[in-house]
C-alpha positions in Angstrom: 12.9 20.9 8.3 9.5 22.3 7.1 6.6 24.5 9.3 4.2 22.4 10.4 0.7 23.1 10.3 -0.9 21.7 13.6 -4.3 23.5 11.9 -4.1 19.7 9.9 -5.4 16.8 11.2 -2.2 15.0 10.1 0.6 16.8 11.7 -0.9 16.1 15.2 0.0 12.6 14.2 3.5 11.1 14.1 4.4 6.9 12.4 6.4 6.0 15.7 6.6 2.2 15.4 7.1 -0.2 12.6 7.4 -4.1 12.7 7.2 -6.9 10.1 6.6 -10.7 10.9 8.8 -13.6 9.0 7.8 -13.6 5.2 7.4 -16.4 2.8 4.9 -19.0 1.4 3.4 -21.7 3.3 4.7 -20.8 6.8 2.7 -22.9 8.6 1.9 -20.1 11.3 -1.5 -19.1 11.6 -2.4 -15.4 10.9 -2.8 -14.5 14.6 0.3 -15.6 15.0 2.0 -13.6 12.3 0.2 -10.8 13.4 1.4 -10.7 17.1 5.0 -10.8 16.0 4.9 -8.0 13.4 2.2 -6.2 16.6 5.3 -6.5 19.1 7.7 -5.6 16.8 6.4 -1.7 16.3 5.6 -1.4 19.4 8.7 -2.1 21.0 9.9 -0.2 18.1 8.1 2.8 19.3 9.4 2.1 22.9 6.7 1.6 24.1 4.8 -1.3 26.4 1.9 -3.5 25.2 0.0 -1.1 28.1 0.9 1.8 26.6 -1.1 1.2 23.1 -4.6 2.6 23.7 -6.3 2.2 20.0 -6.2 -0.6 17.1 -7.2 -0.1 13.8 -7.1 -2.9 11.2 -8.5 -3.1 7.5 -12.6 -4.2 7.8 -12.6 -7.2 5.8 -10.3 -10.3 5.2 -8.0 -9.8 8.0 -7.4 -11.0 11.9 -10.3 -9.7 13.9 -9.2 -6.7 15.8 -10.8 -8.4 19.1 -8.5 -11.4 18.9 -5.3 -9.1 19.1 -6.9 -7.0 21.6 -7.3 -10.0 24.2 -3.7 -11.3 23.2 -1.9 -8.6 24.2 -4.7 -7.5 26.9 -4.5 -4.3 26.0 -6.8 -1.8 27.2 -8.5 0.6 24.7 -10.1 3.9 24.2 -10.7 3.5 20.6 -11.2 0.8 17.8 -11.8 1.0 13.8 -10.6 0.7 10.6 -12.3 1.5 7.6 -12.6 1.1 3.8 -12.5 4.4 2.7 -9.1 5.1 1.3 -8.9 1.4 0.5 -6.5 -0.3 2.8 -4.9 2.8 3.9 -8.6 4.2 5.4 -6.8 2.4 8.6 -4.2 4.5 9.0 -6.7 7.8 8.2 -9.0 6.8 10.7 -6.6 6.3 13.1 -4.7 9.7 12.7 -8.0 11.3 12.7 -8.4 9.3 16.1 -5.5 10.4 17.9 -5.2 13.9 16.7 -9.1 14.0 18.0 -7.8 13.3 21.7 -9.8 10.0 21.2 -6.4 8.3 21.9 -2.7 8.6 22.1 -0.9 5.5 19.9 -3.0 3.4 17.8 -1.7 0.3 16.7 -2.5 -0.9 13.3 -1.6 -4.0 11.9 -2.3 -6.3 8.4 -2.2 -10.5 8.8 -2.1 -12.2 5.3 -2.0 -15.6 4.1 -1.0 -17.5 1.4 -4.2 -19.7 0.8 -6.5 -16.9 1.9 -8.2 -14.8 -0.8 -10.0 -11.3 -0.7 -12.6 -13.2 -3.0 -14.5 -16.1 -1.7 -13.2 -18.5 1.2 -10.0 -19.8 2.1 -11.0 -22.8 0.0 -11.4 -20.8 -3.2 -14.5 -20.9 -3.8 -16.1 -18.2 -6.3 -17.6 -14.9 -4.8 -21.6 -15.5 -4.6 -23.5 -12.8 -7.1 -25.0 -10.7 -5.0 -24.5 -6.9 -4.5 -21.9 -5.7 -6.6 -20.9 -9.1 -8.0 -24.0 -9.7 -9.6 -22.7 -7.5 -12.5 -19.3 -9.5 -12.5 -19.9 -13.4 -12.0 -22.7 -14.5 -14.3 -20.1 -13.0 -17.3 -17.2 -15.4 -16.3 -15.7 -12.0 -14.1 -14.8 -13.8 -11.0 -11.8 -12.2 -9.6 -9.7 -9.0 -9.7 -7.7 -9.8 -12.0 -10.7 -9.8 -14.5 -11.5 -6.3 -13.7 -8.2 -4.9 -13.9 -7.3 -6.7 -17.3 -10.3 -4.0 -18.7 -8.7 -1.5 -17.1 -4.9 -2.0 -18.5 -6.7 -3.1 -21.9 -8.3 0.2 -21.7 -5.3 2.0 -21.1 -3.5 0.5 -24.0 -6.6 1.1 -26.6 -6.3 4.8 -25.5 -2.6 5.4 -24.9 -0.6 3.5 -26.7 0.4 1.7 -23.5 2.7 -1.9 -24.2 2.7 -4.6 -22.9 6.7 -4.1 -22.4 6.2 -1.0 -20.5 3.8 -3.0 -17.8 6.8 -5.2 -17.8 9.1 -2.6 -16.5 7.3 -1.9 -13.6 7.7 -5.7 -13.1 11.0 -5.9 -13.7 12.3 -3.2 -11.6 10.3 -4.5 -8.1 12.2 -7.9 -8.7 15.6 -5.9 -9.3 14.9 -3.8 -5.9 13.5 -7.2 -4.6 16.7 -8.9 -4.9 18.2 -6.1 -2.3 15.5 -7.4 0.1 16.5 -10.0 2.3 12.8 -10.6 2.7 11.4 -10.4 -0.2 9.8 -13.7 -1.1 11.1 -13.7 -5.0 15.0 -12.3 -5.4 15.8 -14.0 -8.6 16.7 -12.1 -11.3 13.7 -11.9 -14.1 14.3 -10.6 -17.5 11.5 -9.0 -20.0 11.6 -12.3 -22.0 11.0 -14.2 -18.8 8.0 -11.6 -18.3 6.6 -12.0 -21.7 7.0 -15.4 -21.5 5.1 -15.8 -18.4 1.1 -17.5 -18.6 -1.4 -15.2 -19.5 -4.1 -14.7 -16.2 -6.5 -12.5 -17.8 -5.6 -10.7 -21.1 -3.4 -8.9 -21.4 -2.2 -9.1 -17.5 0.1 -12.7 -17.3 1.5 -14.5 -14.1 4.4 -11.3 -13.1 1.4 -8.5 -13.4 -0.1 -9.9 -10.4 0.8 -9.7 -7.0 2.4 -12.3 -5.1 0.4 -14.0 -2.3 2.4 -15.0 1.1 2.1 -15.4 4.6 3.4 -12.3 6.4 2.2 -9.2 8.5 2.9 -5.6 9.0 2.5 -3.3 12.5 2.6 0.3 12.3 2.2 2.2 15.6 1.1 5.8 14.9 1.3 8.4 18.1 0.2 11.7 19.2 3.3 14.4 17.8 4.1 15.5 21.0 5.6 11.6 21.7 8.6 13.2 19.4 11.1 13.7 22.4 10.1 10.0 23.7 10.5 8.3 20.5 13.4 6.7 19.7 13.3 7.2 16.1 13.3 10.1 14.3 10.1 11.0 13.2 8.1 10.9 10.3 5.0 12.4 9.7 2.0 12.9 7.8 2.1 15.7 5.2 -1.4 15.1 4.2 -3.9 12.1 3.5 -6.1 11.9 0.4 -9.5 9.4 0.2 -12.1 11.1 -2.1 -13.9 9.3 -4.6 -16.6 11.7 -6.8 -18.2 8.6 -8.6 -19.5 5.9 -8.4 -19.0 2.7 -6.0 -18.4 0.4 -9.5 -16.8 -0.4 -12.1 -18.3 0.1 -15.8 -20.4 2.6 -15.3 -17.5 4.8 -13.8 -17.0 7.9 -16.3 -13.0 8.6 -15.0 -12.6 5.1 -16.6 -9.5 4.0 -16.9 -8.0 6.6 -13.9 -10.6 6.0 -11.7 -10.6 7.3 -8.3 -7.3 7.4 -7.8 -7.2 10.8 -9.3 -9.5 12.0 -7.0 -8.0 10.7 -3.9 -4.9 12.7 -5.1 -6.4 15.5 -5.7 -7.9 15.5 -2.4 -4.0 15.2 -0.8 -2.5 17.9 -3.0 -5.1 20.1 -1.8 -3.8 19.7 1.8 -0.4 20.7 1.0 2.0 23.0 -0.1 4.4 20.2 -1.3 4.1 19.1 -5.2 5.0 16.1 -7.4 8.6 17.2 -7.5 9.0 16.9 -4.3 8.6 13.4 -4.2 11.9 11.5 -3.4 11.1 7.9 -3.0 7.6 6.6 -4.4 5.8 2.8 -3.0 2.8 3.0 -5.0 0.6 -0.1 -5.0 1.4 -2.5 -7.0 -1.8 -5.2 -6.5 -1.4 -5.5 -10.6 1.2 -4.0 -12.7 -1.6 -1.2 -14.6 -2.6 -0.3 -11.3 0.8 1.5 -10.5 0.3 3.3 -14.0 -2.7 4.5 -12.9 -1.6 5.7 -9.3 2.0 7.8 -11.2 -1.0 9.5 -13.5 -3.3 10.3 -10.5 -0.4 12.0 -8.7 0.6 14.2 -11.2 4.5 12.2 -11.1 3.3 12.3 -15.1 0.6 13.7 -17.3 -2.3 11.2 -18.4 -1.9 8.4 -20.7 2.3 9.0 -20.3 3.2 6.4 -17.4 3.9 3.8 -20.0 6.8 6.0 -21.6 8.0 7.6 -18.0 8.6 3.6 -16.6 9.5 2.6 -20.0 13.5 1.2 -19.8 13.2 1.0 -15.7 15.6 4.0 -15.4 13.5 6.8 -13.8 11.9 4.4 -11.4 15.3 2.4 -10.3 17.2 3.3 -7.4 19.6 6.5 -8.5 16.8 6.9 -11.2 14.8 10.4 -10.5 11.7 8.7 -9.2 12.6 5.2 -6.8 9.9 3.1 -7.5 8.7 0.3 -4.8 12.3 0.0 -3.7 11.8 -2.9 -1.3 10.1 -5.1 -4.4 6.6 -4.6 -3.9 4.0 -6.8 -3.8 5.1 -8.0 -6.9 8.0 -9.8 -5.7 8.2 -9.2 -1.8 4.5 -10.0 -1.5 1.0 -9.0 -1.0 0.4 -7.0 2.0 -2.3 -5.0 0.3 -0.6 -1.6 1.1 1.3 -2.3 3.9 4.0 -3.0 3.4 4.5 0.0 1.0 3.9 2.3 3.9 6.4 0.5 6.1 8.8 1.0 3.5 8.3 4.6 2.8 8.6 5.4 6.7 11.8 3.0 7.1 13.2 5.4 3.8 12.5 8.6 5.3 14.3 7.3 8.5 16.9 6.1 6.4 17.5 2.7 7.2 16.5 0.8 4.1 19.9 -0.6 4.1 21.0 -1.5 0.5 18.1 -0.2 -1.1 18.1 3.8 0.4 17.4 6.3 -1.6 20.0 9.2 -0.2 18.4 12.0 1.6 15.0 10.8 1.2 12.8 13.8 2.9 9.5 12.9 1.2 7.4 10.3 0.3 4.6 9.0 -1.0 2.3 5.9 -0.6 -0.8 4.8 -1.7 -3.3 1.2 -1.8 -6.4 0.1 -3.7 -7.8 1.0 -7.2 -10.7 1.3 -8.9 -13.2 3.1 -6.5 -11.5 2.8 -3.9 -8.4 4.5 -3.4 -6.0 5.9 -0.9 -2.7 8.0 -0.8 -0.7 9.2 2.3 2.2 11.9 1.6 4.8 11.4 3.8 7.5 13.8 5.2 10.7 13.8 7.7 
């Protein structure tokens, strides 16, 4: 058991509660709904009552408004927020700052997706409008993500030597820890021909580099640290948070292209620490498209710049008894898109070691982290 250092922000703050709603695609539950189930889940994971939560936090854009679960559950608050910086793990930021502020005591924070939804446009599909930052992306056919992280992986593979087989692994290996994952949405086995063989999206990123839409939510009730003897799980805490970005809020003109800001959102966490990359025992690193993850086991430090490619290639280091567990619950990948989420529950539900078939052993530490591009988010985690 490490010192803590109550001088941090982050070790005033404890992840006491942790629910997930059913998973799949087309449900045919709205996302309130979803998001009231996975809501009462942590909560009554925490042991605690409905009364008792006295914050929300939710992600800004494209998610239940935080006013619709407030009057569900009639809960009575002394803070609300969420915010973009750290991508979609800003949320759990702001709320730790929150509660270790005296603002509050346990904030619950939640994530509603759909299958039809989109981050892009409306439910319907319809394009982004070209305005603001999409005025550089739209009128030159750039319509969606996947558009803008093809440059960056194509990027990566005109300066590194980066295959398109060593994307694949990082594929391949959230599908084999997928199949351990009763609720992972895709369990059957996938091979690299099966990968290769898949239709391109946006060269040189096909159909399994790209996250898995489904209808599903995640709860995560953070508390005040001194809830420790109250909880009934063991706890696990935040080691330190990183959210920096040092250029700017785009895309081409960015000069850390292809790492982008995830290196400085690392850097910003390593700096609050005395833990270091080797430390690491079980890593859910986002996954939104396969490069992405390449980018995020740079950023850290896991492995120098331009090597991910070689440290994934084979699937070895990152499977489970391999000497970095990669994403062990699938990802988004293969057990869906919960934009972050759902990597956090799964690295506090390793470090309280009940991941069932998938647990790494003696998993003290882990790391988590959501978003690319220029925004970008990383929480250490510890036991």
């Amino acid at each position: 058991m490490r010192k803590v250092d109550m001088e941090k922000f982050e070790s005033r703050v404890i992840v006491s509660g942790l629910g997930l709603s059913d998973t799949g695609r087309g449900l045919e539950r709205t996302g309130l709904d979803l998001a009231l189930d996975a809501a009462l889940l942590a909560i009554a994971d925490a042991g605690l009552r409905p009364e008792d939560i006295d914050g929300v936090a939710s992600m800004p854009f494209g998610d239940r408004p935080p006013e619709e679960i407030v009057d569900a559950l009639g809960l009575k608050l002394n803070w609300m927020g969420g915010s973009s910086s750290g991508a979609q793990l800003g949320v759990m930021i702001s709320a730790a700052m929150a509660i270790a502020s005296g603002l509050c005591r346990h904030v619950l924070i939640y994530r509603s997706v759909q299958q039809l939804g989109g981050m892009l446009g409306s439910a319907s599909g319809a394009l982004p409008a070209a305005e603001g930052p999409w005025e550089w992306h739209v009128p030159f056919h750039e319509y969606s993500a996947v558009n803008l992280m093809a440059m960056q992986a194509r990027r990566h593979m005109h300066q590194y030597g980066t295959t398109k087989e060593q994307l694949g692994w990082i594929a391949l290996n959230a599908r084999r820890h997928a199949a351990l994952n009763d609720q992972a949405v895709l369990q059957a086995p996938m091979t690299m021909d099966d990968y290769l063989a898949a239709p391109m999206i946006s060269e040189p990123l096909g159909r399994f580099d790209c996250d898995l839409p489904i209808d599903a939510a995640v709860g995560i009730v953070l508390s005040a640290a001194d809830f420790v003897p109250d909880c009934p799980n063991a706890p696990v805490r935040l080691e330190a948070v990183g959210c920096a970005n040092h250029d700017t809020h785009g895309w081409e003109p960015r000069l850390d292209f292809p790492s982008m800001a995830a290196k400085d959102a690392a850097a910003q966490m390593w700096g609050r620490t005395d833990l270091t990359p080797a430390d690491i025992n079980v890593a859910e690193l986002y996954d939104g498209f396969t490069i992405l993850t390449l980018s995020w086991l740079e950023a850290l430090g896991i492995c120098q710049e331009g090597e991910a490619g070689a440290f994934v290639d084979g699937g070895q280091r990152i499977g489970l008894g391999g000497t970095l567990p990669l994403n062990t619950y699938g990802g988004q990948l293969s057990a869906g898109r919960l934009h972050g989420f759902w990597l956090f529950h799964e690295a506090v539900l390793q470090l309280r070691g009940k991941a069932g078939r998938r647990q790494v052993p003696n998993a003290e530490v882990a790391i988590t982290s959501a978003g690319g591009g220029f925004r970008c988010g990383c929480i250490l985690l510890t036991t």
